[in-house]
C-alpha positions as CSV (number, residue, x, y, z in Angstrom):
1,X,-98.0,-43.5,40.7
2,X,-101.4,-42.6,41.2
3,X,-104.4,-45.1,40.2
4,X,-105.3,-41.6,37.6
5,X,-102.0,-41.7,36.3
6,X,-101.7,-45.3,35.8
7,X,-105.2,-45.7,33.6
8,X,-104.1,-42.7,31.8
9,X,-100.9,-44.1,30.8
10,X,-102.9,-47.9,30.2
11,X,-105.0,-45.5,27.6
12,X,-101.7,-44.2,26.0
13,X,-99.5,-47.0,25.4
14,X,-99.7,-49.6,23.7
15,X,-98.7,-53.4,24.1
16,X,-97.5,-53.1,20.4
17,X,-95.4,-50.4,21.5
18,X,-93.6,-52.5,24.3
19,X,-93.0,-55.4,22.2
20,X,-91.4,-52.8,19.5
21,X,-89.4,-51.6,21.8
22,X,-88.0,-55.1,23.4
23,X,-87.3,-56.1,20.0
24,X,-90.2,-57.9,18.8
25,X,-91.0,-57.9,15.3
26,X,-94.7,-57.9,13.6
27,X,-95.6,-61.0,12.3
28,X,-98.1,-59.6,9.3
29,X,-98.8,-63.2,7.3
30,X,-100.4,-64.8,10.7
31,X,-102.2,-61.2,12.3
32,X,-105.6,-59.9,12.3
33,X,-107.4,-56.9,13.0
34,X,-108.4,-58.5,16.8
35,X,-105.6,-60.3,16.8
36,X,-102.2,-59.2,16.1
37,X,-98.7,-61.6,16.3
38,X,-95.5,-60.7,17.0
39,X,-92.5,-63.0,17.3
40,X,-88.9,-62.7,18.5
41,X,-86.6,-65.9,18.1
42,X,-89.5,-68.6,19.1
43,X,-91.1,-66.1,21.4
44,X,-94.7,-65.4,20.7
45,X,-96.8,-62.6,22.1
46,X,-100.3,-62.3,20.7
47,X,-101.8,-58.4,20.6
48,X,-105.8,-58.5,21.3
49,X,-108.6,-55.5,22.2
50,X,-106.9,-53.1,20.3
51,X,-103.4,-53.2,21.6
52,X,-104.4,-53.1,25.5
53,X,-104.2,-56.6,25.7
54,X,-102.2,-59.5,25.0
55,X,-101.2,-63.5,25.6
56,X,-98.5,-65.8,25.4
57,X,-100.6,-68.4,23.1
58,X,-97.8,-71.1,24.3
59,X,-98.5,-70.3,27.9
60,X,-101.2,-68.4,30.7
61,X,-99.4,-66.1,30.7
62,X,-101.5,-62.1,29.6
63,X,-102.9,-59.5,30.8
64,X,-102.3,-55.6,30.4
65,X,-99.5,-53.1,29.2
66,X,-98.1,-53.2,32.6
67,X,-97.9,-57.2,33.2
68,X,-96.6,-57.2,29.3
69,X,-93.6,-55.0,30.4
70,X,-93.0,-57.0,33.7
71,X,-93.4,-60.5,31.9
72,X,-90.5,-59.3,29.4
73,X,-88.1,-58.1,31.6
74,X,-88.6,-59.8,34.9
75,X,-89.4,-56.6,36.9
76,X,-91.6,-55.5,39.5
77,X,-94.8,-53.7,38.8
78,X,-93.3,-50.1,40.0
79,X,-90.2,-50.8,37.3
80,X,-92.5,-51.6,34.8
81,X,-94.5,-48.2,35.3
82,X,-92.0,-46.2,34.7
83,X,-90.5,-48.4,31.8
84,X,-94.4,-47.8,30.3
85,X,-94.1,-44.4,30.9
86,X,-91.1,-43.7,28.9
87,X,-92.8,-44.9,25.5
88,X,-95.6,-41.7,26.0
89,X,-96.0,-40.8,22.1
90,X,-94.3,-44.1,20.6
91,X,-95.3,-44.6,17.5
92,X,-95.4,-48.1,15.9
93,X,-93.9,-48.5,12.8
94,X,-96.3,-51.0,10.9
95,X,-99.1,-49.0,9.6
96,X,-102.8,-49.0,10.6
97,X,-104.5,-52.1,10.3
98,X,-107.1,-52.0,7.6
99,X,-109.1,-54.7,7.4
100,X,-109.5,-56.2,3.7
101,X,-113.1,-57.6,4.1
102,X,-116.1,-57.2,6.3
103,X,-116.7,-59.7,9.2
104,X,-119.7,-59.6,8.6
105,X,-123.0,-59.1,10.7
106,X,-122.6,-59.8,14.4
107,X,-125.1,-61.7,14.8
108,X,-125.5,-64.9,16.6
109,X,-122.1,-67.9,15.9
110,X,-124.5,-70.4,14.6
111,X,-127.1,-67.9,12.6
112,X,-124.2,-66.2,10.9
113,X,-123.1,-69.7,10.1
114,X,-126.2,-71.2,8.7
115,X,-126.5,-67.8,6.2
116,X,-123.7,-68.7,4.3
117,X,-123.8,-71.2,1.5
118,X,-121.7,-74.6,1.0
119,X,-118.9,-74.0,-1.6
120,X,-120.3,-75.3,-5.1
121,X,-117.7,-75.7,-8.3
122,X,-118.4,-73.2,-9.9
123,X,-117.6,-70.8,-6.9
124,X,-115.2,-68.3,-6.0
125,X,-114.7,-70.7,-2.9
126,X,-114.0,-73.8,-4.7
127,X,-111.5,-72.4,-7.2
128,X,-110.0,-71.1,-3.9
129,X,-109.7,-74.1,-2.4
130,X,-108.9,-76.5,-5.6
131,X,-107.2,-74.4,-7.6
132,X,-105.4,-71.9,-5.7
133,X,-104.6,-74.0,-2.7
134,X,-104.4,-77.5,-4.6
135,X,-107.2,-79.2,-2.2
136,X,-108.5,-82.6,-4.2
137,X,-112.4,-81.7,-5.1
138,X,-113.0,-85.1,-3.5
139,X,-111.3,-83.6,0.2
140,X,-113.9,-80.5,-0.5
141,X,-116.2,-83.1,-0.8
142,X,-116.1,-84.7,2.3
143,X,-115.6,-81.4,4.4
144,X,-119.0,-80.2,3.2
145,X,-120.6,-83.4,3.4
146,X,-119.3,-83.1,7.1
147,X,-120.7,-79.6,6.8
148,X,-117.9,-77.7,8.2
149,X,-117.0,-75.5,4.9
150,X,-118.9,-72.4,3.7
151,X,-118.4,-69.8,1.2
152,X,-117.1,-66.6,3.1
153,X,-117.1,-62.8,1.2
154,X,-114.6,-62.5,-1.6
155,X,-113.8,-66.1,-2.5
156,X,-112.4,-67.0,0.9
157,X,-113.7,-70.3,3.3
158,X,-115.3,-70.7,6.5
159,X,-114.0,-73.5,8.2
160,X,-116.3,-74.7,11.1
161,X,-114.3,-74.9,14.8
162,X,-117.2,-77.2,16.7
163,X,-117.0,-78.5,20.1
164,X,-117.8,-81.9,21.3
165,X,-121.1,-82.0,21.0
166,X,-120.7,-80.9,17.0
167,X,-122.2,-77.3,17.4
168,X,-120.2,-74.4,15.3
169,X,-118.6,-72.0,17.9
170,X,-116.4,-70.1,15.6
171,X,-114.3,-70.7,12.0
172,X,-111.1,-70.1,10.6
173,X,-111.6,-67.3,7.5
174,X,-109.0,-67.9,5.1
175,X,-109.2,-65.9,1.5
176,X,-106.8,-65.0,-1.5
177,X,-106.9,-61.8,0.2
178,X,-107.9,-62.4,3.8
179,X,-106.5,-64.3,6.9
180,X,-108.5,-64.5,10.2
181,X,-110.9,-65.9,12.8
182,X,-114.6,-65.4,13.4
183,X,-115.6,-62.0,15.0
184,X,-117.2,-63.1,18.2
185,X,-115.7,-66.8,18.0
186,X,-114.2,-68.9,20.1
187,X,-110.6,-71.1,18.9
188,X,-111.3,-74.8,19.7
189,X,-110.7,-77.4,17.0
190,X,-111.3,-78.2,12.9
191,X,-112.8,-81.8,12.9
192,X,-112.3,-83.9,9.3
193,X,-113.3,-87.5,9.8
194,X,-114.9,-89.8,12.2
195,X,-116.0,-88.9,15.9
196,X,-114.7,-92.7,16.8
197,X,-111.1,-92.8,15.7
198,X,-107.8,-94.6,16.9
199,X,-105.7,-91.7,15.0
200,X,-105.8,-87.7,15.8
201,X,-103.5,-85.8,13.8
202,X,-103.4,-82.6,14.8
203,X,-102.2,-79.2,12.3
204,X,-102.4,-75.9,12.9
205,X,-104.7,-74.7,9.9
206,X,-107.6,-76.0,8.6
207,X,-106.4,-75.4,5.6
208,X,-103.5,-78.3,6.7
209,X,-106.1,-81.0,7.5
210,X,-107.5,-80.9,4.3
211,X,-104.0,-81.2,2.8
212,X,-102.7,-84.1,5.1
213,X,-105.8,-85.8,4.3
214,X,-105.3,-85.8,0.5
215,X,-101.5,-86.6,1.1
216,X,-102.3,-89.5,3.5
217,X,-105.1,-90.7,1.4
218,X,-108.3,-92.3,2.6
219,X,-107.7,-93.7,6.3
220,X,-111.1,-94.7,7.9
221,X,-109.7,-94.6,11.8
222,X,-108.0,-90.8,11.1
223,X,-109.6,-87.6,12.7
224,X,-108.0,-84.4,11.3
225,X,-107.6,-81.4,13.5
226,X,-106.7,-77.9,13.2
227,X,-106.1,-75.6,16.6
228,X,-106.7,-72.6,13.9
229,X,-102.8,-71.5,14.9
230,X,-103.9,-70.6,18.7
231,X,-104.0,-73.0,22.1
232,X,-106.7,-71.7,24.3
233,X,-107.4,-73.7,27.5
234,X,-110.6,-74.9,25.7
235,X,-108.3,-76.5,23.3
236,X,-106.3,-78.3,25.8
237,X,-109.5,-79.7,27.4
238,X,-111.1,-80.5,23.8
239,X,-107.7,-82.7,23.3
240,X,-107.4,-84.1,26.3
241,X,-111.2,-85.8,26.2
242,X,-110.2,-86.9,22.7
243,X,-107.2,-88.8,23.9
244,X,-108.6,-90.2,26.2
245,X,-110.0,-93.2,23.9
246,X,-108.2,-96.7,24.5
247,X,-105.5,-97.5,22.2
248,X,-105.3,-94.0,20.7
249,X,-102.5,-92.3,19.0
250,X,-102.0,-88.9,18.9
251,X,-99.9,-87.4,16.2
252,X,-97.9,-83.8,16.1
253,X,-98.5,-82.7,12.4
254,X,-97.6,-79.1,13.5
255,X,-95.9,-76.8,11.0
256,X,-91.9,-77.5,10.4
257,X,-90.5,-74.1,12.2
258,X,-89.9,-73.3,16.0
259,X,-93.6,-72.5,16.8
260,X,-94.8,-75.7,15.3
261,X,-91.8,-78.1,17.2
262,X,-93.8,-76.0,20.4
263,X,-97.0,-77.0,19.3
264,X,-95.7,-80.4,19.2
265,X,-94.1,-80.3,23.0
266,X,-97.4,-79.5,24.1
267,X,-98.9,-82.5,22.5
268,X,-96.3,-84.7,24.2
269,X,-97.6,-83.3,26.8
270,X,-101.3,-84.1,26.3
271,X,-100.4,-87.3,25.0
272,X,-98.5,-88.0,28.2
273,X,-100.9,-87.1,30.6
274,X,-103.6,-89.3,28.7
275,X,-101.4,-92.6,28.1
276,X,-101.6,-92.9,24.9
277,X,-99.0,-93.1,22.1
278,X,-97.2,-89.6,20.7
279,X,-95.7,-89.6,17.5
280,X,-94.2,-86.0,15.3
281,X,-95.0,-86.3,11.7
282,X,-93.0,-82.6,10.3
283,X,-94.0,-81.5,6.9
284,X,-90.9,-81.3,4.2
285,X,-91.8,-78.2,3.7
286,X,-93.4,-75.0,5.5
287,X,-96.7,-76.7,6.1
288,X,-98.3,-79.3,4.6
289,X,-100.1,-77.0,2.3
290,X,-97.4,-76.1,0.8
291,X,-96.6,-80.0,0.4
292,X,-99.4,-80.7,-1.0
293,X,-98.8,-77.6,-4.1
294,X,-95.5,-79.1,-4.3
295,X,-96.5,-82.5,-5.1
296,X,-99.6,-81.5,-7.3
297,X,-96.8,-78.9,-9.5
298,X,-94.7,-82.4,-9.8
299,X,-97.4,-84.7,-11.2
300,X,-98.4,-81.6,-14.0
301,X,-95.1,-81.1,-14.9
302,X,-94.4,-85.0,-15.4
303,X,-97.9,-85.2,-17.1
304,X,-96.7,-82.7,-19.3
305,X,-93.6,-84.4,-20.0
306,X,-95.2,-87.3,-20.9
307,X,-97.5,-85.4,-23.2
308,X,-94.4,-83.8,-24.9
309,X,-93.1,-87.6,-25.1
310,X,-96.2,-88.7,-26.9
311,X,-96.4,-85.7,-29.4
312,X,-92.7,-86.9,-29.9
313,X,-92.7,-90.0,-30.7
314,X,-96.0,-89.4,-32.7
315,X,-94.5,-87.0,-35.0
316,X,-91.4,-89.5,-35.6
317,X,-93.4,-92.0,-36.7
318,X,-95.9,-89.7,-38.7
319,X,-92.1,-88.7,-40.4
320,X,-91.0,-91.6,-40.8
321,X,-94.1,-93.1,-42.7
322,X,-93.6,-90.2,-45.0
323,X,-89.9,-91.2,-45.7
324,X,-90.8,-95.0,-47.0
325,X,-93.6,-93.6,-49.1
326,X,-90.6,-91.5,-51.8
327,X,-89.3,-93.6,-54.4
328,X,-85.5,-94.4,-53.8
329,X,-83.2,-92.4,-56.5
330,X,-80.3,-94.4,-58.4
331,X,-77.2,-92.1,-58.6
332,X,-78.6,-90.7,-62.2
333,X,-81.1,-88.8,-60.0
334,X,-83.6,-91.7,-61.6
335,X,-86.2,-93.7,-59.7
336,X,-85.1,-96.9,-58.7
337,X,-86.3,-99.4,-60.6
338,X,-86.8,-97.5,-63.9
339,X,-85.3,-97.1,-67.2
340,X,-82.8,-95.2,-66.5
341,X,-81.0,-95.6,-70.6
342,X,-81.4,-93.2,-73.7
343,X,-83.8,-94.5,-76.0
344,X,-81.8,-95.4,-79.2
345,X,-83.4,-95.6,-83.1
């Protein structure tokens, strides 16, 4: 083909399309607008610039429509063509993206972060976070004295991604309604706890830290980190100067499905190449998120039990201190201890 005919048919087709059509199915939950997922078996391909790009987020592997279709199927580039040229006029099942929300000005990283507000109790944001998600106030707490949480559009938080030096360079969004990642951000790493640690425990939502952290309960030498559910090579490089601390331990606390026992590999990995000590600490449930809702659902519903109990026994002694106050009858039907006789002349 022609260098014409090949932009036009980079213009036409989709990487969305290609995946469709090998079988890959759309993973809605974990896409965005700039960024969308599909998955087949434990394969991950992530959609970007409006479906003329894409990335394998558990390898280098990216590039175009044409390297997506020879990446799949092992082919040459002049195979591949012609395999993009067949899907001319595909059209993708899932429906047009519409984005829930605004992203907001596109301003400046750090300016956009420093307009929004900390969370506060009696915000959108905090009922979010506490109520909805089942984050301890006192977790909140530390996160914004940390200042890495801010109140995003329609009850949803900002969670700060910062890079070694503690400047913001993107956040995770994460709403009743909305899932996402900064417009114009860059994927590095969620930091809860102190820059001096012997422990990294490493999840793949911000959203997780917090929820490890109340689950672990205070641990003074614990840094809590969240890759915001991508790897980039920044990521990789922000890990691997963390590890390198003496004595360190690095821990997998990576979702309990196929792309989180991946996640984990590649922090053997890291681990490995560093020297320090690797351990996988998988979640009971989904993510430890959901966990954390599990546990909190338990101590209501055994606080409510024990409620019930009280009202219980309460009410059998209430009852029972109205039983010893009626006189006893003999078998006459007259009170014990009375006259029970006809009076005679």
């Amino acid at each position: 083909m022609k260098r014409e005919e090949l932009e036009a048919l980079r213009a036409k087709v989709s990487c969305e399309a290609v995946l469709e059509q090998a079988g890959y199915e759309l993973d809605a939950k974990e896409s965005t607008r700039r960024a969308v997922k599909y998955r087949r078996g434990s394969s991950i391909i992530i959609v970007t610039h409006d479906g003329r790009g894409w990335f394998d987020p558990l390898s280098d592997a990216k590039g175009d429509v044409f390297a997506l279709a020879m990446f799949l199927d092992k082919v040459t580039f002049p195979v591949a063509a012609e395999a993009v040229a067949e899907l001319v006029g595909f059209r993708l099942s899932r429906p047009e993206w519409k984005s829930p929300r605004s992203s907001g000005s596109a301003g400046e990283i750090p300016g956009r972060w420093r307009s929004r507000r900390t969370p506060s109790p009696d915000s959108d944001t905090w009922r979010y976070l506490c109520w909805e998600r089942g984050v301890p106030p006192a977790i909140v707490r530390h996160a914004i004295r940390e200042d890495i949480l801010r109140e995003g559009p329609y009850g949803s938080m900002w969670a700060a991604h910062v890079d070694s030096y503690g400047r913001v360079v993107g956040w995770e969004e994460r709403g009743p309604e909305w899932r996402g990642f900064s417009t114009g951000g860059s994927k590095l790493l969620f930091r809860l706890g102190p820059s001096d640690p012997n422990r990294l425990c490493v999840t793949e939502a911000a959203i997780d830290v917090m929820s490890l952290a109340a689950l672990e309960g205070p641990r003074e030498q614990t840094l809590y980190l969240s890759t915001g559910g991508g790897w980039s090579p920044a990521t990789d490089a922000a890990l691997a100067e963390l590890t390198m601390r003496p004595g360190l331990t690095l821990v997998a606390a990576t979702d309990a499905n196929s792309q989180g026992d991946i996640y984990a590999e590649r922090l053997r990995a890291v681990a490995e190449a560093s020297g320090c000590d690797w351990q996988r600490l998988r979640p009971p449930a989904e993510d430890w998120n959901e966990v954390l809702k599990a546990k909190d659902k338990e101590r209501r519903e055994r606080k409510m039990e024990k409620r019930n109990e009280a009202c219980r026994m309460r009410a059998g002694r209430i009852k029972g201190s109205f039983a010893r106050q009626e006189p006893a009858l003999d078998p006459s039907g007259h009170e014990a201890g009375r006259s029970g006789g006809v009076m005679k002349d």
